[in-house]
Structure formats: C-alpha cells, structure tokens
C-alpha positions in Angstrom: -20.6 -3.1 -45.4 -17.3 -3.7 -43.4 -17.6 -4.5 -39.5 -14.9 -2.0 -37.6 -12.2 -4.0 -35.8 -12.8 -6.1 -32.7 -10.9 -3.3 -30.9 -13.1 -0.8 -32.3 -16.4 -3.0 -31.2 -15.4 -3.8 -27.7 -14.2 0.2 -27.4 -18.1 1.1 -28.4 -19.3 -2.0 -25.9 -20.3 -4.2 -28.9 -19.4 -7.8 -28.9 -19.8 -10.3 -32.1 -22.4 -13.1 -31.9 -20.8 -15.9 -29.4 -23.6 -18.2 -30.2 -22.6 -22.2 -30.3 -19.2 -20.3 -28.7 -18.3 -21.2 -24.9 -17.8 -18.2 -23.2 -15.7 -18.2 -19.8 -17.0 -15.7 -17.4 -14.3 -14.2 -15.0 -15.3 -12.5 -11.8 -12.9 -9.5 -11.1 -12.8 -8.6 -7.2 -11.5 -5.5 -6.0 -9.3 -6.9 -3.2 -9.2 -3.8 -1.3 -11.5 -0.6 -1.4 -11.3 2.9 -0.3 -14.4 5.1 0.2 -14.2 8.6 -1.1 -14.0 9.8 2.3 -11.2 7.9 3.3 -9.6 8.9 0.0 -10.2 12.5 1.0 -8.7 12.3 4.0 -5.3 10.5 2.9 -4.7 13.6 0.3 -5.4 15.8 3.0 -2.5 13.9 5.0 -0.3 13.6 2.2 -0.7 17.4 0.9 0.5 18.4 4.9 4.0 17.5 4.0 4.6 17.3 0.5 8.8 17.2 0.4 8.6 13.5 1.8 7.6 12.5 -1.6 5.1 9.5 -0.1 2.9 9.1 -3.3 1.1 5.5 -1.8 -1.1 4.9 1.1 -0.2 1.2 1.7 -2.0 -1.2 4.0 -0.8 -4.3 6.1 -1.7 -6.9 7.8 0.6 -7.8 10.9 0.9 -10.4 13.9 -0.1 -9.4 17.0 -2.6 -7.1 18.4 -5.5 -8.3 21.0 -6.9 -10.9 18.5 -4.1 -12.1 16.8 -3.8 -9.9 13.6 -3.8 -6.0 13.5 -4.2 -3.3 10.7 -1.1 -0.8 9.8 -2.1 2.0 7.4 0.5 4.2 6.2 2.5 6.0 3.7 4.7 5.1 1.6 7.1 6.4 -1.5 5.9 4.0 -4.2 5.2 0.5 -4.4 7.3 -2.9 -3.8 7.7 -5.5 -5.6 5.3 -7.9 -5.5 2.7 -5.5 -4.0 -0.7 -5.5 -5.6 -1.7 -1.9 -6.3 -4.7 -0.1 -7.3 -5.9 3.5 -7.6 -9.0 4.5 -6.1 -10.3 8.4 -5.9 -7.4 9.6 -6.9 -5.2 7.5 -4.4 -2.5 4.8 -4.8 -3.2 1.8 -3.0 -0.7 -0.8 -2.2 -0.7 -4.2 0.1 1.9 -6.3 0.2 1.4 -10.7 -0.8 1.5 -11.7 2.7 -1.1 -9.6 3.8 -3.6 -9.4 0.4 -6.0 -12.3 1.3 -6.8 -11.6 4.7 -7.6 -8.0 3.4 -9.8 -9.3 0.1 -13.2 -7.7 -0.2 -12.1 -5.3 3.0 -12.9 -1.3 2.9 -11.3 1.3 4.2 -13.4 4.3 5.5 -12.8 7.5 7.8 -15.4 8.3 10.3 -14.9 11.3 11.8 -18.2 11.4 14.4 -18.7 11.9 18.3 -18.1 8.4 18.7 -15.9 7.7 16.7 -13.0 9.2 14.5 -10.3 7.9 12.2 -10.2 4.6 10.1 -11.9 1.6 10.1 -11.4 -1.2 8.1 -14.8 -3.4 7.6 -13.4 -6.9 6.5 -15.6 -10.0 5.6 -12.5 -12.0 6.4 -12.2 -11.0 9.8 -14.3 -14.1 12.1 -14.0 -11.8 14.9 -12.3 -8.3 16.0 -11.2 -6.9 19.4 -13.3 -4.1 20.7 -10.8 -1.6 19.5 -11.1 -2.4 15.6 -7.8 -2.5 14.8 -7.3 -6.0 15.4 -8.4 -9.1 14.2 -9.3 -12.9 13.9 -9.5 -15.3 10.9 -11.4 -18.6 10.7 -9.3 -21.7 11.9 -7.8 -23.1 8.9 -8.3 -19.5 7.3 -4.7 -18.4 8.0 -3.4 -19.1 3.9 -0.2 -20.7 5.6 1.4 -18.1 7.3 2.9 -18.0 10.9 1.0 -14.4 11.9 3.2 -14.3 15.2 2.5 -13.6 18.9 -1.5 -13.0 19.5 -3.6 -13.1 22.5 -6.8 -12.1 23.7 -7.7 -8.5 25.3 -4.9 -7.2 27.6 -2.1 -8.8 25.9 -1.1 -5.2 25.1 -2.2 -4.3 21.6 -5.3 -2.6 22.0 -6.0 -1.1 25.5 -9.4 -1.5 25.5 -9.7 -4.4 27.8 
C-alpha cells in the first residue's frame, strides 16, 4: 500500500504520526475583523459609485481626537505597500504598519439602531475611549514607539461630545 503525498494528506486534514517529533504550535490572529454586517454595508457604499474604482475599505489609526488616537475608515483603490491586507465577506481590508498594533484583535461592526447608527470599532487595545467612540487611549508604555501627535481630553475639538 502507498501513502499519497504529504500534500495530498494535509489537503484531506491527515497528518503523519509526529510522535518523539517536537511540534511548534503557531497561533494565527486575525489582526483586524469585519462582521458580516459591516461587510454588507461597505459593498453597499462601494456599489453607489462604482467608476471611482475604490476596491479596499482601509482603516487607520491617527493622532488626535478627544483621547489621543482616533479611527479613519475609508476607501481606497488598492493596497500600499507595506499594508497588511485581508479579505473578509467578500471585502478587502487594508491597515497600514503604523496603525496595525493598536488595531490587533479590533472588529469592525455597523449598527444601525435608535441609538445608534454607523461604525464602531470594539478594540481590546483601547485602555479607554471618549464618549463619542471614535477616539481612543492606549496603556502607558502601550504606544509601540510612535509619536501619535496632538491629543487631549474632551473638548479639545475632536469629538463634540463634551
């Protein structure tokens, strides 16, 4: 009896005997994720004007804001290089180096209630946000070497709801 090739096996989910083997295990993170609502909505936006040829939803993190950092969302016509990029629901997803570790783990969703409407960004690396949710705060000692420019608390001008 022949095996079939190693390809073959791992295609089928079938992995030789590792025993007496050391076996590394590597986690894989998403750094970024889009629910299927917020992908939803970003095709409808896209399909509403289709000769600008913006193929990528690409999201940022920027200096300033009410608590130091804030979220930019927005289309784009492809990628950059450098950017990390990932498709999710049938949408391209790009962020850029500087702003991929404070968005690691984050999700993007679109709420569209009586309360609330448009999208949030839940992320596990934010120690604290303004009451408008569009900006943000990291840890001290959480800022991965990068100057994130002017800040300030509420009513420094970035969020209006002070």
């Amino acid at each position: 009896m022949s095996w079939p090739s190693r390809a073959r096996l791992l295609e089928y989910g079938f992995f030789p005997s590792t025993k007496g083997a050391t076996v590394e295990i590597i986690e894989t993170t998403t750094f970024i994720s889009l629910t299927e609502r917020a992908a939803s909505k970003v095709r409808d936006l896209m399909a509403e004007d289709p000769e600008d040829e913006l193929s990528v939803l690409r999201v940022a993190v920027q200096g300033g804001g009410c608590s130091g950092f804030q979220y930019a969302l927005g289309f784009d016509r492809g990628p950059q290089d450098g950017d990390h990029e990932l498709t999710m629901h049938g949408v391209t997803v790009v962020v850029d180096p500087f702003s991929a570790p404070y968005l690691q783990g984050a999700s993007v969703d679109y709420l569209d209630s009586i309360t609330e409407s448009g999208f949030k960004i839940d992320n596990p690396n934010a120690a604290s946000a303004c009451g408008c949710g569009h900006s943000f705060q990291v840890e001290d000692g959480d800022e991965h070497g990068h100057d994130h420019g002017a800040g300030g608390g509420c009513g420094s001008g970035g969020c209006g709801s002070h």
